[in-house]
C-alpha positions as CSV (number, residue, x, y, z in Angstrom):
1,X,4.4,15.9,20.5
2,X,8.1,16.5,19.4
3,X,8.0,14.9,15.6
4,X,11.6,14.0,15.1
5,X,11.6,12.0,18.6
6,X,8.1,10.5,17.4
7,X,10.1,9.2,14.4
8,X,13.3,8.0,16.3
9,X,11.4,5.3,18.4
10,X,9.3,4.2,15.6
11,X,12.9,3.7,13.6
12,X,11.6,6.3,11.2
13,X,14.2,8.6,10.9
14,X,17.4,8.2,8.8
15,X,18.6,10.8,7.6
16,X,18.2,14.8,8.8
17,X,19.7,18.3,8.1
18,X,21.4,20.0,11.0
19,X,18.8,22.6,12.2
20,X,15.7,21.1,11.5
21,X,14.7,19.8,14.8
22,X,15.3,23.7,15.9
23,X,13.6,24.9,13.6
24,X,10.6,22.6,14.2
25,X,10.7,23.7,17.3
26,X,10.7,27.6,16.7
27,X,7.0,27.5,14.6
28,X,4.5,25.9,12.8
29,X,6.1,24.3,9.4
30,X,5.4,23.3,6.3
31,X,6.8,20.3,4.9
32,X,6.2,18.3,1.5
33,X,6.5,15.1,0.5
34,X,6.3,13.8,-3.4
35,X,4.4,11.1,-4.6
36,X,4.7,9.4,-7.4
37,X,1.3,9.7,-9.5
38,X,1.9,6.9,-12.1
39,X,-0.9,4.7,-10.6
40,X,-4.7,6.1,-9.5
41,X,-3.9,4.2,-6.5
42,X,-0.8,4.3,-3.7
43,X,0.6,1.1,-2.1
44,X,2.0,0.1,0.6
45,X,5.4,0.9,-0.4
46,X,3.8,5.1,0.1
47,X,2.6,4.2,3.6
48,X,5.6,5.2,5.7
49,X,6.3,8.2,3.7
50,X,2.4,8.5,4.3
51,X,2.8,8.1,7.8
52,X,5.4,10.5,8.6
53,X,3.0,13.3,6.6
54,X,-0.2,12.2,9.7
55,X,3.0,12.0,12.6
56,X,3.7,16.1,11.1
57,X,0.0,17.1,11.4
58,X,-0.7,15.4,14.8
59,X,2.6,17.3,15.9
60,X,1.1,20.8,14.7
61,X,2.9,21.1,11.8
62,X,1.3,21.5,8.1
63,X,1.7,19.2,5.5
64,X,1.9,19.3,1.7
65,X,1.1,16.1,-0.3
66,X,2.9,17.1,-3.5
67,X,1.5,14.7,-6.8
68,X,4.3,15.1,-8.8
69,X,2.5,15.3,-12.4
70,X,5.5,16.9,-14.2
71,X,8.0,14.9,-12.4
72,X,6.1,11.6,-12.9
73,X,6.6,12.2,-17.4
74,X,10.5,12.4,-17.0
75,X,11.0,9.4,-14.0
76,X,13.2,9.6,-11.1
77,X,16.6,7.8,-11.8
78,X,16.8,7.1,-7.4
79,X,16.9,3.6,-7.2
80,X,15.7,3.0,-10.7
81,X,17.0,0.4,-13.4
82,X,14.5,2.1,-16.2
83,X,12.6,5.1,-16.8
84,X,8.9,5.2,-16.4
85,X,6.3,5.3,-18.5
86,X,5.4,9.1,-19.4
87,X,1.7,9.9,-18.4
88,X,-0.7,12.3,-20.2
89,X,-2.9,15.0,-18.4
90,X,-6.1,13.6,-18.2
91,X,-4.7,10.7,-16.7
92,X,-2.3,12.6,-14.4
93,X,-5.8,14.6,-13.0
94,X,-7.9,11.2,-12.7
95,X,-5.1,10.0,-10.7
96,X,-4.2,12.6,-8.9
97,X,-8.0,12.7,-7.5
98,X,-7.8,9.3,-6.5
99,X,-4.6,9.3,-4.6
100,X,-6.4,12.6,-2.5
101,X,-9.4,10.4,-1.7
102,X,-6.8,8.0,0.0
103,X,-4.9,10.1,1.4
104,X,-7.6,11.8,3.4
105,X,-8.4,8.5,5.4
106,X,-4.7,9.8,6.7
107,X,-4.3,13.5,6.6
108,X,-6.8,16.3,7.6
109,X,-7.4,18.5,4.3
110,X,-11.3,20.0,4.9
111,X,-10.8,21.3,8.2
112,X,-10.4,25.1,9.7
113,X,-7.5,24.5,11.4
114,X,-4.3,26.1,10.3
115,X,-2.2,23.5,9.6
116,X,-4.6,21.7,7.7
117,X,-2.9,19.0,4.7
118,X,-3.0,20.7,1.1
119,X,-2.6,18.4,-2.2
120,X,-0.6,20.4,-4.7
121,X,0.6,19.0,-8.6
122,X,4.1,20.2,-9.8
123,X,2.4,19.8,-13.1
124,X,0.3,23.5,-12.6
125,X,3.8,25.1,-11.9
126,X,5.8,23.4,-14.6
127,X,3.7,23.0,-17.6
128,X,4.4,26.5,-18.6
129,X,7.8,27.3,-17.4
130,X,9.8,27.6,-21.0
131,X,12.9,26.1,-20.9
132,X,14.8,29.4,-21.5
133,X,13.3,30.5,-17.7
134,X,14.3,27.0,-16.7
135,X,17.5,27.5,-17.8
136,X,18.1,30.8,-16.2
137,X,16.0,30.7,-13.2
138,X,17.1,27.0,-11.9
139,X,20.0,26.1,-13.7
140,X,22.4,28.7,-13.8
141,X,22.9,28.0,-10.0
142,X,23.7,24.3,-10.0
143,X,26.6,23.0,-11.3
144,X,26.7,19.8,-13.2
145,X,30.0,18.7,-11.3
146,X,27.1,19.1,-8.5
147,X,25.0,17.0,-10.3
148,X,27.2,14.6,-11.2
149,X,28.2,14.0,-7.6
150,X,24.9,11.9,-6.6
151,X,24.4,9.2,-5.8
152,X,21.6,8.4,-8.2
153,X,23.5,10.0,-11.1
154,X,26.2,7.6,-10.2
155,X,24.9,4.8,-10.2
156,X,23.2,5.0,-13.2
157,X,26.4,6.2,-15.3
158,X,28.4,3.0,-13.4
159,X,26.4,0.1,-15.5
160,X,23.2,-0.3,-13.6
161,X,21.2,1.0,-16.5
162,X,21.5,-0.6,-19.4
163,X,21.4,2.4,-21.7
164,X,22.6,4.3,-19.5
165,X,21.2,7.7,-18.0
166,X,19.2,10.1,-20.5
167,X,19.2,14.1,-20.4
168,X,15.5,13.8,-19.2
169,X,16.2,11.8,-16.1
170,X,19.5,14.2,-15.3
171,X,17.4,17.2,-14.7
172,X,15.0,15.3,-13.0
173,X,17.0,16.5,-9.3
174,X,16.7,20.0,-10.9
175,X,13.0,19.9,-11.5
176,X,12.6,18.6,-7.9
177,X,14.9,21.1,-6.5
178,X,12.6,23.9,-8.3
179,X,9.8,22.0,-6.7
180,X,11.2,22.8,-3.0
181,X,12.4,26.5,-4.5
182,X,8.3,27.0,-5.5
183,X,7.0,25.7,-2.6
184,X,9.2,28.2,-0.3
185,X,8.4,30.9,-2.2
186,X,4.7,30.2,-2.1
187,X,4.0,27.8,0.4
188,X,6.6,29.0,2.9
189,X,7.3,25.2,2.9
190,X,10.6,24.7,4.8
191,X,11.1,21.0,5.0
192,X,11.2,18.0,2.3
193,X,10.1,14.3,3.3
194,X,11.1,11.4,1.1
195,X,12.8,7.8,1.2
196,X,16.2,7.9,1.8
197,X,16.9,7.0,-1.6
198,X,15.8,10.9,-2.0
199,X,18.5,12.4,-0.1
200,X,20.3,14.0,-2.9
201,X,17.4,15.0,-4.8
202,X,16.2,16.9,-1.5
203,X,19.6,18.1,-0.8
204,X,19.7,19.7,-4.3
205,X,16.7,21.9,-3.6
206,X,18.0,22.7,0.4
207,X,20.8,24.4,-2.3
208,X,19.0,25.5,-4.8
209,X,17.3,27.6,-2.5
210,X,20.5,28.9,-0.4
211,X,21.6,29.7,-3.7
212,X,18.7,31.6,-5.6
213,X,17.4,33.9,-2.4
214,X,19.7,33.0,0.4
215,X,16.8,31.2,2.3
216,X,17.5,28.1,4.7
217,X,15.9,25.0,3.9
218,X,16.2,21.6,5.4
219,X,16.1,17.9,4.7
220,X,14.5,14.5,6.5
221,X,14.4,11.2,5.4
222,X,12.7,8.0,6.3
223,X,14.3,4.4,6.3
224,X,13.7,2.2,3.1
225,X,11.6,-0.6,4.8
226,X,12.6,-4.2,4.1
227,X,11.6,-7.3,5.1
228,X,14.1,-9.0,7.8
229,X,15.5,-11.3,5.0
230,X,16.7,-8.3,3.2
231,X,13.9,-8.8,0.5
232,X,11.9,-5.7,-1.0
233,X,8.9,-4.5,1.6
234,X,5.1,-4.2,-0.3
235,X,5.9,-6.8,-2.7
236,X,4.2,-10.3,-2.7
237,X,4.0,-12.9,-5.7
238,X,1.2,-11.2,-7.7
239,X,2.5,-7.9,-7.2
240,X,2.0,-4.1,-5.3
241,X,-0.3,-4.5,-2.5
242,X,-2.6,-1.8,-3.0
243,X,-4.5,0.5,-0.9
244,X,-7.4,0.7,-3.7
245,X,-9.5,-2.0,-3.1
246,X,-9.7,-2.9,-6.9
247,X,-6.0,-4.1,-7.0
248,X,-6.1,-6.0,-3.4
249,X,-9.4,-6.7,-2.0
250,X,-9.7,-5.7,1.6
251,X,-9.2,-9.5,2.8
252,X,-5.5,-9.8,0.8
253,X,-4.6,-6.7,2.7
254,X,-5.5,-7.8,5.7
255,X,-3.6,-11.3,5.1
256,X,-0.6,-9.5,3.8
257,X,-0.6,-7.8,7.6
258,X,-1.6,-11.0,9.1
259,X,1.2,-13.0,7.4
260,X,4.3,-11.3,8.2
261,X,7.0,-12.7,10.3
262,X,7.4,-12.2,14.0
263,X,10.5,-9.7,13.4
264,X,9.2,-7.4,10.8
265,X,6.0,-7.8,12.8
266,X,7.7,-5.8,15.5
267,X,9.3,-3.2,13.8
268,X,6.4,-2.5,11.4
269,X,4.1,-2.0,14.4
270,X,5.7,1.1,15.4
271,X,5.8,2.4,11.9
272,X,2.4,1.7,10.2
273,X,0.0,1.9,13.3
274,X,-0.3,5.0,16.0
275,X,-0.1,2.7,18.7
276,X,2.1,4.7,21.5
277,X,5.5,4.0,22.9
278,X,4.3,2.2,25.6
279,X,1.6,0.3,23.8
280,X,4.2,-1.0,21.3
281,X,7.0,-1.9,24.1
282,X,4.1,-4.2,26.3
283,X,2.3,-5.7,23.0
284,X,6.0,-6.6,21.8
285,X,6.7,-8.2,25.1
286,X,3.9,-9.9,25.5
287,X,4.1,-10.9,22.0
288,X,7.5,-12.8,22.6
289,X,5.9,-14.3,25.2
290,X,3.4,-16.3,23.4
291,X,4.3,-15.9,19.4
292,X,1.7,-18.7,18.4
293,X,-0.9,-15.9,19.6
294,X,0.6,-13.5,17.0
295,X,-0.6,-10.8,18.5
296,X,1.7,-8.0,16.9
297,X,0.3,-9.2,13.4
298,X,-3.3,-9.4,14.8
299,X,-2.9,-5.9,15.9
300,X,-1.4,-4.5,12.7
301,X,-3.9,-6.4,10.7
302,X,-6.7,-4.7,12.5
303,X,-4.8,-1.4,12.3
304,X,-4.7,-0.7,9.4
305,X,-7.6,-2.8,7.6
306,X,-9.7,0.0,9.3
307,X,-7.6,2.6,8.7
308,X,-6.9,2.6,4.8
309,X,-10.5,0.8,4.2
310,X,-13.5,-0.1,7.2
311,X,-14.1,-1.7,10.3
312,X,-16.7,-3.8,8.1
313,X,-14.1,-4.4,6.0
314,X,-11.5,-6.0,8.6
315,X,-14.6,-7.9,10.4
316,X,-15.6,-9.5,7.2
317,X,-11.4,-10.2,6.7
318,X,-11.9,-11.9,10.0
319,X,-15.1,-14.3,9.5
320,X,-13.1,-14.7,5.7
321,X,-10.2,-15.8,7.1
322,X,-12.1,-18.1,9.7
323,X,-13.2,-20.2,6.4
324,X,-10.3,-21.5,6.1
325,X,-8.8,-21.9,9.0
326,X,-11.5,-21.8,11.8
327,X,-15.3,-23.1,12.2
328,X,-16.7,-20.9,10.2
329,X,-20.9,-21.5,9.4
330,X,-22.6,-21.5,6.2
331,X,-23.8,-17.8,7.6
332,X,-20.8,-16.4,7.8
333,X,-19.9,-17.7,4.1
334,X,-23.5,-15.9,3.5
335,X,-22.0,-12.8,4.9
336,X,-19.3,-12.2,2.5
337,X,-19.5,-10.1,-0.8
338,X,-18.3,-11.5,-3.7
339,X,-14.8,-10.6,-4.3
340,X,-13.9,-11.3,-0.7
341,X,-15.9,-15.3,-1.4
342,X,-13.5,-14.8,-4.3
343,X,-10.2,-14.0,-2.6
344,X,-10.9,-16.3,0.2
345,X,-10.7,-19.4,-2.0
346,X,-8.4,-18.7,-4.7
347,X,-6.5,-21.1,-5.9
348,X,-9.1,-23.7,-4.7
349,X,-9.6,-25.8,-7.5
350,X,-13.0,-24.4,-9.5
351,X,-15.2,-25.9,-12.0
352,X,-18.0,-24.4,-13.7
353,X,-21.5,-25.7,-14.2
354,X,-24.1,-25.1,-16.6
355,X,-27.3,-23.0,-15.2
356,X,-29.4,-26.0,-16.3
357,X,-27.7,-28.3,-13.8
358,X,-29.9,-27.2,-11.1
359,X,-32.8,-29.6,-10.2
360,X,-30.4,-32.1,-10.2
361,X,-29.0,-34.5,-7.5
362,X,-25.7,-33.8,-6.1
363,X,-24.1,-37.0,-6.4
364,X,-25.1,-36.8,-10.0
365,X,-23.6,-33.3,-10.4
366,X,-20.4,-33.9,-8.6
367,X,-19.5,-37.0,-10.0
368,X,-20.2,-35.8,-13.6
369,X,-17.2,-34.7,-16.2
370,X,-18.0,-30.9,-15.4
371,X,-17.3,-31.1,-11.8
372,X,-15.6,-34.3,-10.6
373,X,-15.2,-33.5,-7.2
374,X,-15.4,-37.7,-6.5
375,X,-14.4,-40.1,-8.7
376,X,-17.6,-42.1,-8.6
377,X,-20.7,-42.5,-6.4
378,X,-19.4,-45.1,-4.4
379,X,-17.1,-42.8,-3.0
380,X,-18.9,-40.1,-2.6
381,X,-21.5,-42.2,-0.7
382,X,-18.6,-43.5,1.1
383,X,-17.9,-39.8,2.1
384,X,-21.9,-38.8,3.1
385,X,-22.1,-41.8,5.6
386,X,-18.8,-41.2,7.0
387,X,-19.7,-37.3,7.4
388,X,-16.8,-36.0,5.2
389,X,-19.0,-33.9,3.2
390,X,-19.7,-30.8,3.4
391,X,-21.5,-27.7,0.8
392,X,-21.0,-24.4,2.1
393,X,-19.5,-25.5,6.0
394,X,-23.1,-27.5,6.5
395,X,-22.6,-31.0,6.8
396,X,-24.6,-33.3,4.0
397,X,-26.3,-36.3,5.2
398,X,-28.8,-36.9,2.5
399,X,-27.4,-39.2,0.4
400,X,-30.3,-37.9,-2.1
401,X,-29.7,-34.2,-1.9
402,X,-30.7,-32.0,-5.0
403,X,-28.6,-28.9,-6.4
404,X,-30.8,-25.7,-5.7
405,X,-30.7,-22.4,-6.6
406,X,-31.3,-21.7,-3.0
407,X,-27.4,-23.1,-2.2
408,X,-26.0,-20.4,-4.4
409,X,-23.8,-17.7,-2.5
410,X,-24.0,-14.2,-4.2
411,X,-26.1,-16.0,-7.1
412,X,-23.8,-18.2,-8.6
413,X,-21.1,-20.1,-6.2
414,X,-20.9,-23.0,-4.1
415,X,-18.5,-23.8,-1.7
416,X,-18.1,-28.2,-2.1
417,X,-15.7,-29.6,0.8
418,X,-14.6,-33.4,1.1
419,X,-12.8,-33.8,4.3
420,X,-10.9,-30.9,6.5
421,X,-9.0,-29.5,4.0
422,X,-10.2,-30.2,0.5
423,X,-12.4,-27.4,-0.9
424,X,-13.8,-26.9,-4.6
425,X,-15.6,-23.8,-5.5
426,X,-18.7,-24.6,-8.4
427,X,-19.3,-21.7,-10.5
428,X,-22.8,-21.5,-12.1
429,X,-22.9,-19.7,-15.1
């Protein structure tokens, strides 16, 4: 597999420095890509920076996941509006550990093979690099008219930060360049990955490493994915969608998949699933064929629900998301655990009952002040006979039926429905 023409067709290449597809070509190379270790978990905005790093192993190449724990207590002004919050170690090495564990659902790091991944922290070679070596070793061969020239800088210093940009963030392209600079002296690491938006932060350690041994570096960059409207990619109305499944239950990310639109569908097919060339070109045709099928959105669902957590996981999204929106059986509700029962009905209106309450008859319960799912018993009788009712997908005929503990999913929740649409969820506390 040639890696920069894997990247073309999948629309993952923006950016690249002349001579790198040679020298790709010539040997086996290192590469490294920074990520950001602010969180103990990445999101989806890391996947296609993630992606290229598995598309570099499967070509034969060796990548380095770089955690940038010294980088991550200054901030990166790319892109930025405000600096970050600075980090201390233990928290740096908690979440540096956690970011590995995902990352190795992507990247090979335990095998034999020679271009197995390696995790390294800028952090080890920074913490005790004295600013008088820093000063003489790094910045005595970049010029601050260099400096001053990117983008980032710019941008910054032209009104998009309100207090505009601090000495901390304006070495930040010179810690990253020493980053590239130590990883070429020790890693013989060639290449740097990143967003686009890295470009001149990469470009400053290509340089910085002409400049301090003569070596020859190079530079590749990855699109910044949007959504077709022009809106931010990874983003929804509560927030990151995470890869942890803490932050976004398996189910939410398998919804977030399942819910984008046709166009982005078929772009972010070729970029966040290894589905092949040809794969992609017949599921995209055959997609446009029958949209209401939604097959590209299906297929990326399924993708990558098993890839960043199960196959259990992305079956139980499916029977979850049949709930709501297919014939699901009180079984299947049985099935789930209880933050995907959770996520499923979210924002379904929820009332919570005293433990005492059981023993008693439903149409007593559900008519009462602490769960008035009916306004009185006439209606809810009304309901029964017409076979509107339903407690956890199972029809209720008995007009007389009591509240057990035996109706309780996980212990503590019922699932109440009146009519097709129309869910409550009772809470027993």
């Amino acid at each position: 597999m040639n890696f920069v023409e894997e990247l073309k067709w999948r629309g993952m290449l923006h950016d690249m420095m002349p001579g790198t597809e040679e020298q790709l070509s010539k040997e086996m190379t290192a590469a490294y890509l920074g990520i950001d270790p602010t969180a103990d978990s990445l999101h989806i905005g890391h996947l296609c920076g993630v992606m290229m790093l598995r598309h570099f192993q499967r070509c034969g190449h060796k990548p380095i996941a770089l955690v940038g724990g010294a980088t991550g207590m200054i901030g990166d002004p790319s892109g930025k509006s405000a600096e970050r919050n600075l980090l201390d170690e233990a928290t740096l090495r908690h979440n540096q550990e956690a970011i590995k564990a995902q990352l190795s659902r992507f990247l090979d790091f335990e095998s034999d093979a020679p271009n197995r991944a390696e995790m390294v922290n800028n952090y080890d070679w920074m913490k005790d690099f004295t600013f008088l070596d820093f000063a003489r070793k790094v910045g005595k061969h970049i010029t601050v008219n260099y400096m001053m020239a990117k983008d980032s800088v710019q941008k910054r210093l032209n009104g998009e930060a309100r207090d505009g940009l601090s000495f901390t963030e304006f070495t930040y392209q010179l810690l990253q360049g020493y980053d590239f600079l130590y990883l070429y002296e020790h890693k013989n690491c060639r290449l740097q990955l990143g967003g686009s938006d890295q470009w001149g932060n990469i470009t400053t350690g290509t340089e910085l490493i002409r400049r301090t041994n003569g070596g020859e570096a190079f530079a590749l960059t990855c699109p910044l994915i949007t959504k077709a409207d022009g809106t931010k990619f990874g983003k929804t109305e509560s927030g990151n969608v995470w890869l942890d499944r803490r932050y976004t239950s398996p189910y939410k990310f398998y919804q977030f998949w399942l819910n984008v639109s046709d166009e982005d569908a078929a772009r972010y097919i070729k970029i966040f699933t290894f589905i092949t060339k040809e794969e992609a070109e017949d599921l995209i045709a055959r997609h446009a064929e029958a949209p209401h099928l939604r097959l590209l959105q299906k297929r990326l669902a399924e993708d990558l629900t098993v890839m960043v957590h199960s196959r259990e996981d992305y079956e139980m999204s499916v029977e979850a998301s049949n709930i709501l929106f297919g014939n699901a059986t009180s079984d299947s509700l049985r099935k789930l655990d209880e933050a995907t029962l959770l996520s499923v009905f979210e924002g379904v209106p929820q009332f919570e009952v005293s433990r005492n309450r059981l023993g008693c008859k439903m149409m007593d319960l559900l008519t009462s002040e602490e769960a008035p799912v009916f306004p009185s018993k006439g209606e809810m009788r009304k309901m029964i006979q017409n076979g509107g009712f339903m407690v956890n997908k199972e029809k209720v005929s008995d007009l007389d039926m009591v509240f057990e503990a035996s109706l309780l999913l996980n212990g503590k929740y019922m699932i109440v429905q009146r009519g097709k649409k129309n869910y409550w969820l009772i809470f027993v506390k």
